[in-house]
C-alpha positions as CSV (number, residue, x, y, z in Angstrom):
1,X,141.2,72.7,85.8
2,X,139.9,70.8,88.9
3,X,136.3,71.9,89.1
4,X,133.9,72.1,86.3
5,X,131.8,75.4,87.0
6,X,129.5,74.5,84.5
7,X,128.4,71.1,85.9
8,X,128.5,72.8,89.3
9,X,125.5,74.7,88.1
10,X,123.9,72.3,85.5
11,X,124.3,74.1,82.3
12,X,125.7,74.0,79.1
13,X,128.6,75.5,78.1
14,X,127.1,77.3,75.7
15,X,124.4,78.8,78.0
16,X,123.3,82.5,77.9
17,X,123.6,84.4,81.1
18,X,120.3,84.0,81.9
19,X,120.1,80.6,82.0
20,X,123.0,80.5,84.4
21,X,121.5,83.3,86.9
22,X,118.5,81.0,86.8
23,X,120.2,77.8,87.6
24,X,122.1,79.8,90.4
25,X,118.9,81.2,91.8
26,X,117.4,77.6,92.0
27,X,120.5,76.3,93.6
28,X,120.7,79.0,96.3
29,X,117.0,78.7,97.1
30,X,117.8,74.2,97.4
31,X,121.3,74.7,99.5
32,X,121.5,77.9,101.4
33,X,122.4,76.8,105.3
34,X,119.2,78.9,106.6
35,X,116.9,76.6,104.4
36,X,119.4,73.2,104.8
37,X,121.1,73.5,108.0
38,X,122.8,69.7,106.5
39,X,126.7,70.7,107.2
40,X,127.5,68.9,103.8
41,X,125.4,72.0,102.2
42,X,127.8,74.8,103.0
43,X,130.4,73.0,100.8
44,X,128.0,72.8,98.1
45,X,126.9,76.5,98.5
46,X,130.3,77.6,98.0
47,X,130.6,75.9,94.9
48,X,127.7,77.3,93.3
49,X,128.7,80.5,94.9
50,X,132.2,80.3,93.3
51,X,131.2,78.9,90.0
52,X,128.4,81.8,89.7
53,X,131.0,84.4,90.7
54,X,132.8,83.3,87.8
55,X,130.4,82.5,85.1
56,X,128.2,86.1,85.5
57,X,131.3,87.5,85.1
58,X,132.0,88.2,81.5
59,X,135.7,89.0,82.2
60,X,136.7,86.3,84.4
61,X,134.2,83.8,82.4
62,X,136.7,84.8,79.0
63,X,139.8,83.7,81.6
64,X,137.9,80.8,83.0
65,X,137.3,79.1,79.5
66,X,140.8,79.9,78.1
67,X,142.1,77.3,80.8
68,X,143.0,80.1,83.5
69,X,142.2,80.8,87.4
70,X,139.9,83.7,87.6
71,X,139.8,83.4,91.1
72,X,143.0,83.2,91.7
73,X,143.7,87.6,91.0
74,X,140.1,87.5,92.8
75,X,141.0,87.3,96.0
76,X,139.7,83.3,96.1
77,X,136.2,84.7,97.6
78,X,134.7,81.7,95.8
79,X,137.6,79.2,97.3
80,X,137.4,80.9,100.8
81,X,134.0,80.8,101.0
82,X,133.3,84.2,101.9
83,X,131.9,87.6,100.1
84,X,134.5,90.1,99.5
85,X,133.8,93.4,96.8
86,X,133.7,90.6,93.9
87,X,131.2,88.3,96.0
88,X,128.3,91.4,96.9
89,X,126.9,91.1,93.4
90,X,126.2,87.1,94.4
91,X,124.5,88.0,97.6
92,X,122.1,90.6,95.8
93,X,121.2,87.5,93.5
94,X,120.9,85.2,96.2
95,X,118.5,87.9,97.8
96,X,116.7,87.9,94.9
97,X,116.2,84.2,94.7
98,X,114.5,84.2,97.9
99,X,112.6,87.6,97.8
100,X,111.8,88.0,94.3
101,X,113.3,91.0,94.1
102,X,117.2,93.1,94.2
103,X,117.6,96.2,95.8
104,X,117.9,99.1,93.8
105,X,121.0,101.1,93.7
106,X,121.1,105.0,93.5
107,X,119.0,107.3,95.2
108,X,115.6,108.1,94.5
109,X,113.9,111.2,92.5
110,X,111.9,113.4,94.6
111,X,110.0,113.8,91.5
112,X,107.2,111.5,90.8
113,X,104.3,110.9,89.1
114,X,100.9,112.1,90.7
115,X,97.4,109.8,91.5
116,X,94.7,109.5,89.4
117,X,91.5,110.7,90.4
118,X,88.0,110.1,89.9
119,X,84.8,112.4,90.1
120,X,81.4,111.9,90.0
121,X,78.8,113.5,87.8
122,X,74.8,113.7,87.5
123,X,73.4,114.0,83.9
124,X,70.2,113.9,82.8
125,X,68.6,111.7,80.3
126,X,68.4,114.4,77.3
127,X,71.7,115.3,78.4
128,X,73.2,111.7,77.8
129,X,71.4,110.9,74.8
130,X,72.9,113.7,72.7
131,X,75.9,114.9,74.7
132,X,76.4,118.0,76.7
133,X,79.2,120.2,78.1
134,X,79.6,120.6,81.7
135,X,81.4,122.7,84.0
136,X,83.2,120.7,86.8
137,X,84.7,121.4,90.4
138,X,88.1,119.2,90.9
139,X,89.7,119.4,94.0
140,X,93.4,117.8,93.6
141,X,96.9,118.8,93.9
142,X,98.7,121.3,92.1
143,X,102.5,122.6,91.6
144,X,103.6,125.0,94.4
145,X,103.9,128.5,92.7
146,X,106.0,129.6,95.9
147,X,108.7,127.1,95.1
148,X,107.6,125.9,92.0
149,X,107.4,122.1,92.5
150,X,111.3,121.8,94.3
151,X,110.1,121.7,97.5
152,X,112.5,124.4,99.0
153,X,111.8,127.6,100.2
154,X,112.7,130.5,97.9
155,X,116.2,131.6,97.5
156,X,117.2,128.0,99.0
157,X,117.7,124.8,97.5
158,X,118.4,121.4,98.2
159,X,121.7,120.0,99.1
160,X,123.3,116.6,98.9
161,X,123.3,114.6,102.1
162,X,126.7,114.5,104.0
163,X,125.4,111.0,105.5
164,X,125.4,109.2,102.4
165,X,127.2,111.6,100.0
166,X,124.3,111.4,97.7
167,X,124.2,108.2,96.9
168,X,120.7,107.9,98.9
169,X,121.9,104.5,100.9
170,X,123.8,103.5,103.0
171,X,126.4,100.6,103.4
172,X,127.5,98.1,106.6
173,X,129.8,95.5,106.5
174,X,128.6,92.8,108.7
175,X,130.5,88.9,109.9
176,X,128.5,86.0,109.3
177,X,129.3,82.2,108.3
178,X,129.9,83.0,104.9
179,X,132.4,85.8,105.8
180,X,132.5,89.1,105.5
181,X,128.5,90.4,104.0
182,X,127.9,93.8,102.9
183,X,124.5,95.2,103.3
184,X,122.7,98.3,102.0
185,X,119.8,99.9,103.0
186,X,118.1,103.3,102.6
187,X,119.8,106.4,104.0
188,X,117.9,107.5,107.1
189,X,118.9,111.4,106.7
190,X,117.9,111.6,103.2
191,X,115.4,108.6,103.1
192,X,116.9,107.6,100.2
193,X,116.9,110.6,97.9
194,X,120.4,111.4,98.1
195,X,119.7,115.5,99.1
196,X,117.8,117.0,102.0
197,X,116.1,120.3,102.2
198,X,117.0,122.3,105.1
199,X,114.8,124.9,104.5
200,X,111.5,123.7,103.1
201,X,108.8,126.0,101.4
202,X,106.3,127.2,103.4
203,X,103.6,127.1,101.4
204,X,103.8,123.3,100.7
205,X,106.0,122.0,103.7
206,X,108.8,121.1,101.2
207,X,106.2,118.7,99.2
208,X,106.2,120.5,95.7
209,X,102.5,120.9,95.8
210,X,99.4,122.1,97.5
211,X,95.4,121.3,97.0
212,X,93.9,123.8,95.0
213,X,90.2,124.1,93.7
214,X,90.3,124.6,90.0
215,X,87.3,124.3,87.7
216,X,87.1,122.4,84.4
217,X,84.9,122.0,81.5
218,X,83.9,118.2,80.5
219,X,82.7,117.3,76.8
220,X,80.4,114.3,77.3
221,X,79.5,112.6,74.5
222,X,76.4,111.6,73.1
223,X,75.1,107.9,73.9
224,X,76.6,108.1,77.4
225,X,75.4,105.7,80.3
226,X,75.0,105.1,83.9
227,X,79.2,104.0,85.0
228,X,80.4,105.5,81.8
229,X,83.9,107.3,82.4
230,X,85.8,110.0,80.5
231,X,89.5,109.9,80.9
232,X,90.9,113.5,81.1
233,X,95.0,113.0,80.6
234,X,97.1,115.0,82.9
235,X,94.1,116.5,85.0
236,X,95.0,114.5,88.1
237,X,96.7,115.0,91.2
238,X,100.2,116.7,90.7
239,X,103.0,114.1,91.6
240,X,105.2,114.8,94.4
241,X,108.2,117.4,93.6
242,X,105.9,119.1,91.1
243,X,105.9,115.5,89.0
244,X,103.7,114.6,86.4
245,X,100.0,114.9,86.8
246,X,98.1,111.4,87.0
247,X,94.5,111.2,85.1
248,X,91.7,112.4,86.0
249,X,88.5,109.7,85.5
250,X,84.8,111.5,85.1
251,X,82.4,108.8,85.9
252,X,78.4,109.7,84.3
253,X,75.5,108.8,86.8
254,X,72.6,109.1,84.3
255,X,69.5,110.7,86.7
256,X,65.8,108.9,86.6
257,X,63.3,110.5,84.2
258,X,59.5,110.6,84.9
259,X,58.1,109.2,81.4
260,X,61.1,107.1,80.0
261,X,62.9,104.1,81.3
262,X,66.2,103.3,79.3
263,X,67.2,100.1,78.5
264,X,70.1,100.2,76.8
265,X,70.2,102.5,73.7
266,X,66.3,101.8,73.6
267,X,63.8,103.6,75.7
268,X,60.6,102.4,77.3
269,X,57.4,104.3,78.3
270,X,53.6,103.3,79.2
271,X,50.3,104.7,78.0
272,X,47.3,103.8,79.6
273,X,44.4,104.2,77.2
274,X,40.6,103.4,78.1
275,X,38.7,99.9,76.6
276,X,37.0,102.3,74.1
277,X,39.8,103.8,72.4
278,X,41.4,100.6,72.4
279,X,38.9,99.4,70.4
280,X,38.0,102.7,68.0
281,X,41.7,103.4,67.6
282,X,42.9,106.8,68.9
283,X,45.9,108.9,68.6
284,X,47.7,109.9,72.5
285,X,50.1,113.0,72.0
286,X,53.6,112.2,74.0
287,X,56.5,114.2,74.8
288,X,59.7,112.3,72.6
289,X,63.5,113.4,73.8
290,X,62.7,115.0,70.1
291,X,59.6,117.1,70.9
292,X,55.9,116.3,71.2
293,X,54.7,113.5,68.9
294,X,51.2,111.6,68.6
295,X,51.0,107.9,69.1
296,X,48.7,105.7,66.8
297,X,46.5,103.4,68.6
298,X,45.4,101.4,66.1
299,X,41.7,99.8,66.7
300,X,41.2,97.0,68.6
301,X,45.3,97.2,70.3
302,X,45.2,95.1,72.7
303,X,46.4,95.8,76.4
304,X,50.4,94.6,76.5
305,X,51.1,95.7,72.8
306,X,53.9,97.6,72.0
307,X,54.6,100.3,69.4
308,X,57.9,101.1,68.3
309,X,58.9,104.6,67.5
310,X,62.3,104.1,65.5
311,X,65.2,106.3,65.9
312,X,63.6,108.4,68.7
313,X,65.6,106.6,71.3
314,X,69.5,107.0,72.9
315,X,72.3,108.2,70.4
316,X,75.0,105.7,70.2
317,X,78.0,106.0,71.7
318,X,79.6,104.1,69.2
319,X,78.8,104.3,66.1
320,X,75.9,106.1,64.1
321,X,72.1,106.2,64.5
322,X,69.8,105.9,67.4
323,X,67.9,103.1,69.5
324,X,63.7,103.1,69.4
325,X,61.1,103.9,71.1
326,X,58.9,101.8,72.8
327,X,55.6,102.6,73.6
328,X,53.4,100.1,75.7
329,X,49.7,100.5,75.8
330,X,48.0,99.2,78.9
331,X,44.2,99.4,78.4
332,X,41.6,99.8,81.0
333,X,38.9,98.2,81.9
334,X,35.9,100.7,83.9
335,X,34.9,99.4,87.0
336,X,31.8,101.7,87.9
337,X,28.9,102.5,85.0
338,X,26.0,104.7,85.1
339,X,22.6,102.7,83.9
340,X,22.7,104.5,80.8
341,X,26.8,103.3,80.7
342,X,25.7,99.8,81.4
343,X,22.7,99.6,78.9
344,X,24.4,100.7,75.7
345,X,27.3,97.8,77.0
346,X,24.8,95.6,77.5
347,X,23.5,96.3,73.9
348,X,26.6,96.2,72.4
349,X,27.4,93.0,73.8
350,X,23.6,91.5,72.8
351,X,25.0,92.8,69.2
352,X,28.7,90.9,69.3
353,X,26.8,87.9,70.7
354,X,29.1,88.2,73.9
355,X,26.3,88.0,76.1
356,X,27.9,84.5,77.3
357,X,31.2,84.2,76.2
358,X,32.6,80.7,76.4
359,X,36.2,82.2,77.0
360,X,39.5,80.6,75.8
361,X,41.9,78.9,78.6
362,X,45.5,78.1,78.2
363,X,48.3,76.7,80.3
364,X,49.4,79.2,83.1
365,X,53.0,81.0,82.3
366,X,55.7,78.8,84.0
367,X,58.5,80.4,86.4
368,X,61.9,80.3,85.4
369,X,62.7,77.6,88.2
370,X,59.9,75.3,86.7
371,X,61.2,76.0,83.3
372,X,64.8,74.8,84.1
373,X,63.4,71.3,85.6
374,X,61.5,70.6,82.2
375,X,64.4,71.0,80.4
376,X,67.0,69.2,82.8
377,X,63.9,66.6,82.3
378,X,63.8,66.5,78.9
379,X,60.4,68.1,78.5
């Protein structure tokens, strides 16, 4: 045998086929005449084009390594240089080498598979930290009830396209360097589905679907938080030809509460408590997610303290137990006294010998730039 197909494409004998598709593919891309116009190239493409037709062929591979022509019954498509019925098959791989992709034979389904969608929803703090039920509004596609989801109008149906005889594509057979090329591309009666519907529904214009308002109920779990989203399977928009319904995504926007800021599973609150009861210790009732509950200020708290309140915080979303409750007490300091006011002070401070206080001074709080130089500085 004159030529060696397997050195042509720089395999092994022994390689799998898609090893040798691969080796084709690189070839095609490295000698095709649009990328090398060199005249020497088109020799060498129609080796690789011939030793491909061969080796992807498992029938004509079986003849080729039992010492026969496989070409030679073939119509010599590799030999003549051209692309006859056995040669298409090479040009949809040589397609693919340069576009990444093959075209898809067959027509397409009218049926499909429908959107997601997303909705927003507004909860309220109670609400998110031990889960609710809401009732939701969706606006998305549904399945025709005229029609059903087929598309055509009742006592119709659809019928396969004489233009491409339902193969949803059409064929032309064009000259070119290489020879004779067949190309395929989408049929424009059917746009590629392979039927048409001459009467369409006229409820959903031959679609399979039409927007309908629907309402749902939403479980939202306890723990919840601001971006959280619910995934509800098969609530989303109806695909086209009645398909499959896509998701639908409920995404929790967790509302501002007057007393609470949440952090996390934790939440945060201020009291503001006069010098005196700072001092004496005093309890402050509060209003908890829980119910009404009295802080202890223990005496002499001083303004910037914290007190935790464990458990009374944001359910978990995963897993059990709660987050705290933090309480921060900010303590006031009068700024107008009566004389009477300003005596007993005055006495009181005459008895803690505060009359002059000396004070106690420390280094000012750095800033988070001046902290970074001390440590890039070794400080």
């Amino acid at each position: 045998m004159a030529t060696d197909y397997y050195a042509v494409l720089g395999v092994r004998r022994d390689a799998s086929q898609d090893e040798i598709k691969k080796a084709f593919r690189r070839l095609a891309r490295e000698l095709h005449p649009d990328v090398n116009p060199d005249p020497k190239t088109q020799e060498r493409f129609k080796e690789i084009n011939a030793a491909y037709e061969v080796l992807s062929d498992p029938q004509k591979k079986q003849v080729y390594d039992l010492g026969g022509d496989p070409l030679s019954q073939a119509g010599g498509a590799g030999g003549a240089g051209g692309f006859g019925a056995g040669g298409f098959g090479n040009f949809s791989d040589i397609m693919d080498a340069f576009f990444g992709t093959a075209s898809q034979r067959g027509p397409r389904s009218r049926t499909r598979r429908g959107q997601d969608a997303m909705i927003r929803i507004e909860v309220e703090l109670d609400e998110a930290a031990f889960g609710t039920t809401k009732d939701i509004q969706v606006d998305t596609a549904v399945v025709c009830n005229t029609c059903n989801g087929e598309g055509a109008a009742p006592g119709t149906s659809a019928q396969t396209c004489d233009m491409c005889r339902g193969r949803g594509e059409v064929s032309q057979v064009t000259r070119s360097f290489l020879g004779q090329v067949m190309t395929s591309r989408p049929c424009p009666q059917c746009q590629g589905f392979g039927t048409v519907v001459p009467t369409p529904c006229p409820e959903c214009a031959g679609d399979g679907r039409i927007r309908s308002r629907r309402t749902l109920t939403v479980k939202i779990p306890a723990g919840v938080d601001n971006g959280t989203r619910i995934q509800l399977a098969g609530e989303g928009e109806v695909g086209p030809g009645g398909g499959p319904a896509g998701d639908l995504y409920v995404e929790i926007h967790e509302l501002p509460h007057q007393t609470f800021q949440r952090r996390g599973d934790d939440l945060h609150c201020t009291v503001t408590i006069p010098m005196t009861a700072a001092a004496l210790g005093t309890k402050v009732p509060l209003e908890t997610l829980d119910g009404l509950e009295e802080v202890d200020i223990r005496p002499g708290t001083q303004s910037g303290q914290s007190i935790p309140l464990h458990g009374r915080g944001v359910t978990h979303l995963r897993g059990g137990g709660r987050g705290d409750l933090i309480v921060h007490v900010e303590v006031t300091t009068p700024t107008k006294l009566d004389p009477e006011q300003e005596r007993l002070l005055r006495e009181l401070s005459k008895l803690r010998g505060e009359e002059r206080p000396q004070g106690q001074f420390q280094p000012g709080q750095q800033g988070l730039f001046s902290r970074l130089k001390d440590a890039f500085n070794g400080r």
